[in-house]
C-alpha positions in Angstrom: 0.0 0.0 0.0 1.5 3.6 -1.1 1.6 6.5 1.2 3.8 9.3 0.2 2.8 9.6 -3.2 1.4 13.7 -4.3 -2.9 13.3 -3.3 -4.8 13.4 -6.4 -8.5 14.6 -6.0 -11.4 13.7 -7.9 -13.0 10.3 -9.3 -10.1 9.1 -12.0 -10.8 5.3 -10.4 -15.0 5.1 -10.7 -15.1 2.5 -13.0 -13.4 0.3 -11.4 -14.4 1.1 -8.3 -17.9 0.5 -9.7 -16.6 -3.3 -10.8 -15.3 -3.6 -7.4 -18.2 -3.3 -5.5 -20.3 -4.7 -8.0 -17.4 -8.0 -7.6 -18.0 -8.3 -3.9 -21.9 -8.9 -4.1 -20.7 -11.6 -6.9 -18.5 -13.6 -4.9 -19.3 -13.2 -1.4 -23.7 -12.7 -2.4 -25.9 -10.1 -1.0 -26.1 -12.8 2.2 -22.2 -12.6 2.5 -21.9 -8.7 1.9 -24.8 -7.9 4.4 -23.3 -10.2 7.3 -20.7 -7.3 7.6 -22.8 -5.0 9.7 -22.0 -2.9 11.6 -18.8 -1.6 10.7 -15.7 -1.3 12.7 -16.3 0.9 16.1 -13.9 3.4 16.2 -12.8 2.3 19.7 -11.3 -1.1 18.1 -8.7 1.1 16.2 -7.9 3.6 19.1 -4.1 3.6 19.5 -2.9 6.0 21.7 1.2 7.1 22.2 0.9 5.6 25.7 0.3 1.7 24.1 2.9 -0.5 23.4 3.3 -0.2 20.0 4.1 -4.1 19.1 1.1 -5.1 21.6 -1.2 -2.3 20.4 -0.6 -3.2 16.7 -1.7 -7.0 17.6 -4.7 -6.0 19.3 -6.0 -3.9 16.4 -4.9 -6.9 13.8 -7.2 -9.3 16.2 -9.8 -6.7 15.7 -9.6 -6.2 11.8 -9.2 -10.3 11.7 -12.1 -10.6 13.9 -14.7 -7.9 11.7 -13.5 -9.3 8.8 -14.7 -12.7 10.0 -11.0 -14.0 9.5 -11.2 -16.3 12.4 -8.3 -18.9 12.3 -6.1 -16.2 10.8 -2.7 -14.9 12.9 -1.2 -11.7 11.8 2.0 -11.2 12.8 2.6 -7.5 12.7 6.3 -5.3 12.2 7.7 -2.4 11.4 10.5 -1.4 9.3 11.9 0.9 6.5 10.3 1.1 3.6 8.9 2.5 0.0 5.1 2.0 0.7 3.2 2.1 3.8 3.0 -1.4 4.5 2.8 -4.7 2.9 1.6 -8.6 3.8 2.8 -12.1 2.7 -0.1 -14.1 1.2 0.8 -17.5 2.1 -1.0 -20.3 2.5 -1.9 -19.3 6.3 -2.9 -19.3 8.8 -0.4 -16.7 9.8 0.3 -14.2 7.8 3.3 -11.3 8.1 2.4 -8.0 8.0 5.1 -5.3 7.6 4.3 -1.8 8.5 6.5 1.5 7.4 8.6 2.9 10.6 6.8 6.0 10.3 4.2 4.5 12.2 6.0 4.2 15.2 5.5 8.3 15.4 1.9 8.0 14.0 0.1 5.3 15.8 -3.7 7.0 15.2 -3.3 5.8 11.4 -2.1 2.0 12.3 -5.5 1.0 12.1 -5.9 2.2 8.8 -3.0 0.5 7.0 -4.1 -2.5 8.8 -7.2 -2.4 7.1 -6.0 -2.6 4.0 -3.2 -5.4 4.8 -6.3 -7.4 6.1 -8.4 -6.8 3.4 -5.5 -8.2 1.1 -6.0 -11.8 3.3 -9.4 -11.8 2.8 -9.6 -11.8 -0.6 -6.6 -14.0 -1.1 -9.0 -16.5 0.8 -11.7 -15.5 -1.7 -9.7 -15.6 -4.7 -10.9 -12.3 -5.9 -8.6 -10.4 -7.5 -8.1 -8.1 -10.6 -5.3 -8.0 -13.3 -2.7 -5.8 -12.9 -1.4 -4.3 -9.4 -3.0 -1.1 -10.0 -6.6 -2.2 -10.3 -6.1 -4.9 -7.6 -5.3 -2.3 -5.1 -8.1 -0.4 -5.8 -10.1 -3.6 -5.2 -8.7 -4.1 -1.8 -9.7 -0.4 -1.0 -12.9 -0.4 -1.7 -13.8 -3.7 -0.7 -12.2 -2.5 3.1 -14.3 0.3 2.6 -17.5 -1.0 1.7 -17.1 -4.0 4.1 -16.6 -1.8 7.3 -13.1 -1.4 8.3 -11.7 0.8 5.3 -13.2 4.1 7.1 -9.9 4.4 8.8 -8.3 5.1 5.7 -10.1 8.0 4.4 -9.7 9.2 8.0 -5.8 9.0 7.7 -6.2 11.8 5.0 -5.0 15.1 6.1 -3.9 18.2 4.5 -3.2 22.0 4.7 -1.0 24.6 3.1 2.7 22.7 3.4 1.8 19.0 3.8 -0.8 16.0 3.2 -1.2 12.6 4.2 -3.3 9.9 2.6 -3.1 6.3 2.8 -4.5 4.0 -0.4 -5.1 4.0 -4.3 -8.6 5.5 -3.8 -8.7 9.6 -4.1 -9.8 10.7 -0.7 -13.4 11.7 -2.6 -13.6 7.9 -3.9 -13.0 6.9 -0.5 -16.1 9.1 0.2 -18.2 7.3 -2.7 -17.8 4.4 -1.6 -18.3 5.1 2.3 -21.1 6.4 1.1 -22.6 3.6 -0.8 -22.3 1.6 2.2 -23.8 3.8 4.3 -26.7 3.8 1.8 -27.2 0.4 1.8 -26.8 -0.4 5.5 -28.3 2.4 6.8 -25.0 3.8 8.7 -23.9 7.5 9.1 -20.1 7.3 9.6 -19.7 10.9 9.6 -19.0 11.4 13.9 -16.2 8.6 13.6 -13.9 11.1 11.6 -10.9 13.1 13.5 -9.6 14.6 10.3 -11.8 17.7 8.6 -10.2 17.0 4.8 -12.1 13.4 5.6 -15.1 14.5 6.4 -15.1 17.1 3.4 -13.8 13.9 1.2 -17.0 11.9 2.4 -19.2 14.6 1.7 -18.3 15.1 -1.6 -18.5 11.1 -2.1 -21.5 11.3 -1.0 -22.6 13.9 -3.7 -21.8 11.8 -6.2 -23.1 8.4 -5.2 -26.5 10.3 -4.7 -26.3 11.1 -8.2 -26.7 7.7 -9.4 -29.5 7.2 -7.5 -31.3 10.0 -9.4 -30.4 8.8 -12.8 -32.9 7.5 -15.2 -35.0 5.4 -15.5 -35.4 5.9 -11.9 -38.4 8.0 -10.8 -36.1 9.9 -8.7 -34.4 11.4 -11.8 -34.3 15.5 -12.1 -36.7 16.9 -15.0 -33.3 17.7 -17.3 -32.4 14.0 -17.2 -36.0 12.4 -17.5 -35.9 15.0 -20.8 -32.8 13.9 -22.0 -33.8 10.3 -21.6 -37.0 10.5 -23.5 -34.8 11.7 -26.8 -32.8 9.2 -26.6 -35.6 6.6 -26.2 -37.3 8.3 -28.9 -34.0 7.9 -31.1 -33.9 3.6 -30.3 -37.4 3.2 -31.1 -37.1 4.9 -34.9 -33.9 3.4 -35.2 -34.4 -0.5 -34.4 -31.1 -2.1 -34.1 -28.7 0.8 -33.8 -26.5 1.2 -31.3 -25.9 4.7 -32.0 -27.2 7.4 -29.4 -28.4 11.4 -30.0 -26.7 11.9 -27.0 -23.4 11.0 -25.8 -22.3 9.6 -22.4 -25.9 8.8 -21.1 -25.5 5.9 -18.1 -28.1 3.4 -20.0 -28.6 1.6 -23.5 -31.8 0.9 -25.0 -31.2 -2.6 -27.0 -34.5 -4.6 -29.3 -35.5 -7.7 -27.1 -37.6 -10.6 -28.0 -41.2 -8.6 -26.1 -39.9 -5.5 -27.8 -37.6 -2.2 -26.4 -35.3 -2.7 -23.5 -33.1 -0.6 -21.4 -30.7 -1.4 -19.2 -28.7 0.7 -16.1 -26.7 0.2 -13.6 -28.2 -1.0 -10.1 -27.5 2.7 -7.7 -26.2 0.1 -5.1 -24.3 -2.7 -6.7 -23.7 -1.2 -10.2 -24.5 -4.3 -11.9 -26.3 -3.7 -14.9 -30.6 -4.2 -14.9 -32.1 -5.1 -18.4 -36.2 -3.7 -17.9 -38.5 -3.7 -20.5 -39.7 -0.4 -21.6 -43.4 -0.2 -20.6 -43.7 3.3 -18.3 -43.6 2.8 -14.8 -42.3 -0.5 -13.2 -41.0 -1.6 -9.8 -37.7 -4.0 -10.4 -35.9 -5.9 -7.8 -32.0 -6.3 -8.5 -31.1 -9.7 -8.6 -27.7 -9.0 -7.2 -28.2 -6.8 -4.3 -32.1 -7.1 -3.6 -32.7 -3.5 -3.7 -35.8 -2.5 -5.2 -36.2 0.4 -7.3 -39.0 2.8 -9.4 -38.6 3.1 -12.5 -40.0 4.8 -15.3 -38.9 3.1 -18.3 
């Protein structure tokens, strides 16, 4: 995991943040995903100056093993000098070496944090989910520690003012946000009190605007008058021009495609971001088959 590189804002990761979260309800199920509620109290991270730091770093490893639902794994945590912020041997288990940057002997708070991620790295070694290449892997790991509870510490590690910053992860500190916020949706948490650093909480806010968004694109009923007119043109534009792929207007979030009963559309699920196929007949009410969320739509 990377620490000291320059803190880049925005959402350049979505998509595949999107695919990650959309991953995790396929391999672990909606079952699996919900069974990691409630998230990580803040209390099981505390590490104050006055703990030991090699006991204090195993009692916050039990705790990440323990929400994580990692129960015959050891971690076996150190310290040393090094590029990135920390790093963890997946071996066959069930102890696993975790290696933490020194720096973290001076900045205890943000332990917790890296050990979320170093977890989260066991945890889907035992899942065998991954994705190719080490830059869309890591991104994985963050937002699956995110949206399974524990990854809040990281977007908490982010700090910044006029001469320095601090941010521990792959996500932007604003993806961080999304995805804090698309659990937060979906379990019905508000994670907003557990932050120490303001940047964080300005992060999840922002996060937070944007995940809201999807849930007001259409075909939802919740869609904004601009996008419901935008969507009837280009739903006008399939149906005189059967079998086209070709839109009026560019970078719209659905697809209209011919299907055997007629027009269909399909979008992506505001909570697990797989893709919905609905027939086009005006107002419907769809489950998700994925995530189980049910949603009004006006096709």
């Amino acid at each position: 995991m990377t620490g000291d590189s320059p803190v880049v804002h925005g959402f350049p990761h979505l998509d595949t943040v999107r695919s990650a979260i959309t991953a995790l309800y396929r391999r672990m199920s909606y079952e699996g995903v919900r069974s990691y509620a409630p998230s990580l109290v803040p209390a099981d991270a505390a590490f104050s100056d006055q703990d030991d730091l090699h006991l204090g770093a195993q009692r916050v490893a039990r705790a990440m093993v323990q929400h994580l639902h990692l129960p015959d794994a050891r971690m076996i945590v150190a310290f040393r000098a090094m590029e990135h912020a920390g790093s963890v041997e997946l071996a066959a288990g069930p102890e696993y070496f975790i290696e933490l940057n020194d720096r973290f002997r001076t900045h205890r708070r943000d332990i917790g944090a890296a050990l979320s991620h170093e977890v989260m790295h066991v945890l889907l070694h035992r899942l065998g989910l991954e994705f190719p290449g080490t830059r869309d892997n890591e991104i994985l790991t963050d937002t699956a520690a995110t949206y399974l509870g524990a990854g809040w510490l990281l977007l908490d590690a982010f700090r910044e003012d006029g001469t320095s910053s601090q941010k521990l992860g792959y996500l932007t500190p604003e993806e961080f946000g999304y995805v804090l916020a698309k659990r937060a949706f979906a379990f019905d948490e508000d994670p907003s009190p557990w932050f120490t650093s303001p940047q964080a909480y300005e992060a999840f806010a922002a996060g937070r605007a944007r995940a809201e968004q999807d849930a007001r694109q259409p075909p939802l009923t919740a869609a904004g008058w601009a996008g419901r007119r935008r969507y009837a043109k280009v739903r006008r534009y399939a149906q005189d021009h059967p079998g086209t792929t070709a839109a009026p207007v560019p970078g719209v979030p659905y697809a209209f495609e011919a299907g055997p009963d007629g027009l269909r559309v399909s979008f992506a699920c505001p909570t697990c971001l797989q893709r919905i196929r609905v027939a086009v007949r005006g107002r419907v009410r769809v489950r998700c088959a994925l995530c189980r969320t049910v949603l009004d739509c006006d096709t």
